[in-house]
C-alpha positions as CSV (number, residue, x, y, z in Angstrom):
1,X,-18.3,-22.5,-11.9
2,X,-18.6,-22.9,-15.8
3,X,-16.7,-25.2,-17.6
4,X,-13.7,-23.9,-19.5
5,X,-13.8,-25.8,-23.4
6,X,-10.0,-24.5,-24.8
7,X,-9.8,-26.8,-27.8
8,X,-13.2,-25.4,-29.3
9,X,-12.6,-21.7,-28.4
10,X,-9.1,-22.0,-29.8
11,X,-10.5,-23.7,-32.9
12,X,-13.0,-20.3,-33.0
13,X,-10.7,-17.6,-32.1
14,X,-8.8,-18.5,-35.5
15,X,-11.2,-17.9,-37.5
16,X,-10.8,-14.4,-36.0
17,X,-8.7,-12.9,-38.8
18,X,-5.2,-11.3,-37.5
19,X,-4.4,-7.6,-37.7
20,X,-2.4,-7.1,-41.0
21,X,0.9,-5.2,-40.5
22,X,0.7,-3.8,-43.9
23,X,0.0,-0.2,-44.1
24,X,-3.2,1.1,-45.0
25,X,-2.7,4.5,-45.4
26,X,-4.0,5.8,-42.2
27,X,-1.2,6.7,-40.0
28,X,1.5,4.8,-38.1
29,X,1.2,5.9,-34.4
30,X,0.5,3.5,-31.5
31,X,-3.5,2.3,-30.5
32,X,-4.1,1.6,-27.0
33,X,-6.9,-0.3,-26.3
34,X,-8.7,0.0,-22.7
35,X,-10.4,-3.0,-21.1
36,X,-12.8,-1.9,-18.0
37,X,-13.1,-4.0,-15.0
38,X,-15.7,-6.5,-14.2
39,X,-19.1,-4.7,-13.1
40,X,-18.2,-1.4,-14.9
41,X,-18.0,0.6,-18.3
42,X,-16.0,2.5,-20.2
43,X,-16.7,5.6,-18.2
44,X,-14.8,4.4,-15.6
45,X,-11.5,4.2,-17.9
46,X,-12.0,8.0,-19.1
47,X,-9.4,9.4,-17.1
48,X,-6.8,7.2,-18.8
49,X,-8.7,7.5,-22.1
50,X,-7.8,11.1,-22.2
51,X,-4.4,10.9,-20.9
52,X,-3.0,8.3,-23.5
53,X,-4.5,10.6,-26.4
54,X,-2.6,13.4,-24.8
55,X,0.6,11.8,-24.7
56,X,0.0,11.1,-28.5
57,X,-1.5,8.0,-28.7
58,X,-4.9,6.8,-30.7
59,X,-7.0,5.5,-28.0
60,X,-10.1,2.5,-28.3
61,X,-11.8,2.4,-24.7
62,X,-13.9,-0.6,-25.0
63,X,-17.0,-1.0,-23.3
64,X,-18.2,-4.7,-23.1
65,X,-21.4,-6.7,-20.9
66,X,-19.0,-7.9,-18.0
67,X,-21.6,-9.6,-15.8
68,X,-23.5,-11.2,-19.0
69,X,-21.1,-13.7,-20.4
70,X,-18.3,-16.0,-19.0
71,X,-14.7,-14.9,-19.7
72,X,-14.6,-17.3,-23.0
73,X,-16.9,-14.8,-24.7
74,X,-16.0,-11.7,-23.3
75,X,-12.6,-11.9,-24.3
76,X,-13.0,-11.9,-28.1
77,X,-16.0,-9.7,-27.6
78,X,-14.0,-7.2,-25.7
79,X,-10.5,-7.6,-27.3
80,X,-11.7,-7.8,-31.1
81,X,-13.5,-4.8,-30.6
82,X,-10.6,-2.4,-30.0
83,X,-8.7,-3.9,-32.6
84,X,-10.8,-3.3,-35.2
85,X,-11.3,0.4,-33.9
86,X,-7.5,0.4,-34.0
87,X,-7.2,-1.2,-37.2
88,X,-9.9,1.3,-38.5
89,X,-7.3,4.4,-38.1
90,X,-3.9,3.0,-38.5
91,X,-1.4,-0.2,-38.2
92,X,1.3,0.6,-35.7
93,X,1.7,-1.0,-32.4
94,X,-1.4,-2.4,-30.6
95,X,-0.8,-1.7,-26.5
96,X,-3.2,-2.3,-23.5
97,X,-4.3,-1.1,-20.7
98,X,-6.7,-2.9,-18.4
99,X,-8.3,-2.8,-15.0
100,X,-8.8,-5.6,-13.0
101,X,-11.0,-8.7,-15.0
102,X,-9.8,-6.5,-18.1
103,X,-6.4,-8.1,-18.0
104,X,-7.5,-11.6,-17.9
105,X,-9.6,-11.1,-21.1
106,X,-5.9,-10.0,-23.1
107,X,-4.5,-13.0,-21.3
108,X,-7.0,-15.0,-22.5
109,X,-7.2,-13.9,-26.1
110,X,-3.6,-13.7,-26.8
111,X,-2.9,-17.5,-25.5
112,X,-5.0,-18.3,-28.6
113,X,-4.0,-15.1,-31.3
114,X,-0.6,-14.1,-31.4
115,X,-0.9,-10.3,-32.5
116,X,1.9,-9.3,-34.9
117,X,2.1,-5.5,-34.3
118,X,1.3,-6.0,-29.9
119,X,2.9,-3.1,-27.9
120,X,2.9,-3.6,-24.8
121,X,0.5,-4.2,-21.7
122,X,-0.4,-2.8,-18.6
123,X,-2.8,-4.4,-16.2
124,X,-4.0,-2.4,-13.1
125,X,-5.2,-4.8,-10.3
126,X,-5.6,-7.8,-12.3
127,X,-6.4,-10.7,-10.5
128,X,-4.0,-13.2,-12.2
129,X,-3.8,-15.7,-10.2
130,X,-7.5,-15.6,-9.1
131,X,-9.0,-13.9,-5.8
132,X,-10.5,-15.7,-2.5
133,X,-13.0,-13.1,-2.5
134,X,-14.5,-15.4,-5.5
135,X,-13.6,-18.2,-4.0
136,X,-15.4,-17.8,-0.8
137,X,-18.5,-15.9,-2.3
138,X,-18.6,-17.8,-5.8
139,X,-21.7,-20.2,-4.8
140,X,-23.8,-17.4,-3.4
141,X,-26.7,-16.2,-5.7
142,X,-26.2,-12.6,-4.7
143,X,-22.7,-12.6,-5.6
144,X,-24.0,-14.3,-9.1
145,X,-26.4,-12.1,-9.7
146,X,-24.3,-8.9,-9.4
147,X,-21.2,-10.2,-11.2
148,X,-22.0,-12.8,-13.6
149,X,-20.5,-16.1,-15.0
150,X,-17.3,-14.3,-15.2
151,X,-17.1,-13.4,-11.3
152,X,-17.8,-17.5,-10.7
153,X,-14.5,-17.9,-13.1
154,X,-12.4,-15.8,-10.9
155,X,-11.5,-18.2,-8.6
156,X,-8.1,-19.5,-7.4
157,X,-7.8,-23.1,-7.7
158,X,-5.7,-25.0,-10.0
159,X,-8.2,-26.4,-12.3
160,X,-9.9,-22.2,-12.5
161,X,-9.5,-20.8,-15.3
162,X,-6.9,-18.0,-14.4
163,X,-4.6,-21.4,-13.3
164,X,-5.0,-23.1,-16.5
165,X,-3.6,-19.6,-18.7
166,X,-0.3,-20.2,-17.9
167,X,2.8,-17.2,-18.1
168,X,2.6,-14.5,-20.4
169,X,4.9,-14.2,-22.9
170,X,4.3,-10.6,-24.0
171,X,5.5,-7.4,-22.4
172,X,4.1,-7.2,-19.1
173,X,4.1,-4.2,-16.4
174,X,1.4,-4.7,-13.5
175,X,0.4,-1.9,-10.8
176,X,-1.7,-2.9,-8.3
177,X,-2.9,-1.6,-4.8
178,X,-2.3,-1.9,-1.5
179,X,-5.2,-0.2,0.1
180,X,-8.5,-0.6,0.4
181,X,-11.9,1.4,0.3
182,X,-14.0,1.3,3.7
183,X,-16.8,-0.4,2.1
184,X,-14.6,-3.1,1.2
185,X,-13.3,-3.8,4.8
186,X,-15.0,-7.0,5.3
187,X,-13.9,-8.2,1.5
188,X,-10.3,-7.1,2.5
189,X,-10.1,-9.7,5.5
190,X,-11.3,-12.6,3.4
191,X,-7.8,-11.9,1.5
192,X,-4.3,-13.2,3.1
193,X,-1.7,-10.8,3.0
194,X,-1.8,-6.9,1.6
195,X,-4.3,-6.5,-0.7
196,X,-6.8,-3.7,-2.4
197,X,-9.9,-4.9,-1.1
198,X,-10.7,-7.1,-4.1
199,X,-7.1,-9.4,-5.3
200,X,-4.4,-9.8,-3.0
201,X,-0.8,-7.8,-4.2
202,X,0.7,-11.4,-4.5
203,X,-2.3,-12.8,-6.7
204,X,-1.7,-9.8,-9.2
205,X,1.5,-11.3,-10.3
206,X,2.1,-13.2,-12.5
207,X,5.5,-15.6,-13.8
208,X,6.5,-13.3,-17.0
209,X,5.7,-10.2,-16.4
210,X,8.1,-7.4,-17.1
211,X,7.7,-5.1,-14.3
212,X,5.3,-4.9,-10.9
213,X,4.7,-2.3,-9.0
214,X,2.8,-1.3,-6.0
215,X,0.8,1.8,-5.4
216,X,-1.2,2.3,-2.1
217,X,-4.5,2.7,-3.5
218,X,-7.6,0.5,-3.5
219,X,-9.1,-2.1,-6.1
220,X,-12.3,0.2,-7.3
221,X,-10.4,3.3,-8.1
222,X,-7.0,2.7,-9.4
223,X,-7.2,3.4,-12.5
224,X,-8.6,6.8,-12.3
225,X,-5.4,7.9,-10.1
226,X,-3.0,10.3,-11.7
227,X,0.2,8.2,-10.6
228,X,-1.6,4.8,-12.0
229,X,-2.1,6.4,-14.7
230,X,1.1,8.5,-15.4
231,X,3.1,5.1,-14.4
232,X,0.8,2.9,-17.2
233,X,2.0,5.2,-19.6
234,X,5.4,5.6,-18.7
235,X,6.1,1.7,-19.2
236,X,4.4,1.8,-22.4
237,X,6.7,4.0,-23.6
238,X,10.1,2.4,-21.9
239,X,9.0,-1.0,-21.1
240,X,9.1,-0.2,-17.2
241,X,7.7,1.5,-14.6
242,X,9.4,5.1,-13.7
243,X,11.5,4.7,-10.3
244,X,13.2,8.1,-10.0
245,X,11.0,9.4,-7.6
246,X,8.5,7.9,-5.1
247,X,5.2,7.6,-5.6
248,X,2.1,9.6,-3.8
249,X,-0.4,8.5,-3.2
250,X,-4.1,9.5,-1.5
């Protein structure tokens, strides 16, 4: 697993300069910045790209090399990315909205930068507290080959990574899945508990977070689901997720 170094990547994410909150002329309406999952690309957040510009939003859907670089990299690869697209057409509030490995890059970036202007966050089947599917397939060469230094990093123990990033201390609201796809069937037993073939629905939590909510679909596909997606944009709007009527799901 590679080592984790947070007194020199602090030390270079400062030098990042921060978003100014001063206008610049170019609108005040909210950015939402989309953070793809580890082993995929952007295309696989269009559904939620065009949904938050529909409800009014700018959108930045970022696509950065998942399985090329550990998670110290890809975060302020990933993240700085989006906000300078954001930045580049306006100053108001900065949200998320992440699948899976997305969500550990924002929790990563903002222990280090404290954004003046965040919004707030959604993260769809993050693993937050790590996943035993990493744990129990980190040290196989196939598994490094398809997923990178980052899917090493993904592990559950208390000296990995995810451990060591501590509560969040922005606004929070995670959906994850219940569910799982058939071709994830022997993944899904590796995991204790319910889970969406990929993070258990107790490992998507984590201590902080704003809202949590569980929707019974699997890890690969979430966030192309209209009810993922209508419920990621409800909380950015209120701050929670929409309980006034249940949920359907596939």
């Amino acid at each position: 697993m590679n080592r984790w170094y947070p007194p020199l990547l602090a030390a270079l994410l400062l030098l990042v300069p921060l978003i100014s909150t001063a206008s610049e002329g170019a609108g005040d309406s909210s950015c939402v910045i989309l953070l793809h999952g580890l082993g995929r690309t952007d295309s696989s957040m269009s559904n939620l790209a065009e949904a938050a510009e529909a409800a009014g939003s700018r959108v930045a859907n970022i696509d950065y090399p998942s399985r090329s670089y550990p998670i110290e990299e890809l975060a302020p690869r990933g993240v700085r990315q989006g906000l300078a697209q954001c930045r580049a057409n306006g100053t108001g509030p900065i949200h998320f909205i992440t699948h899976s490995m997305g969500g550990i890059l924002v929790r990563y970036y903002l222990r280090f930068i404290a954004l003046p202007n965040i919004g707030r966050v959604v993260m769809l089947s993050p693993p937050n507290r790590g996943s035993e599917v990493a744990d129990e397939l980190a040290d196989w060469h196939l598994y490094q080959w398809i997923n990178g230094p980052a899917g090493q990093q993904l592990v559950t123990t208390p000296d990995g990574l995810v451990a060591q990033l501590g509560p969040v201390d922005f606004p929070l609201g995670v959906i994850t899945g219940n569910r799982h796809a058939f071709y994830d069937t022997w993944l899904a037993e590796l995991i204790p508990g319910e889970n969406d073939g990929k993070v258990s629905v107790a490992r998507a939590q984590v201590s902080g977070m704003s809202d949590f909510l569980v929707l019974p679909y699997s890890h690969s596909f979430i966030m192309q689901e209209p009810e993922a997606i209508r419920q990621a944009l409800y909380f950015l709007a209120h701050g929670r997720f929409d309980r006034t009527q249940e949920a359907q799901g596939d």
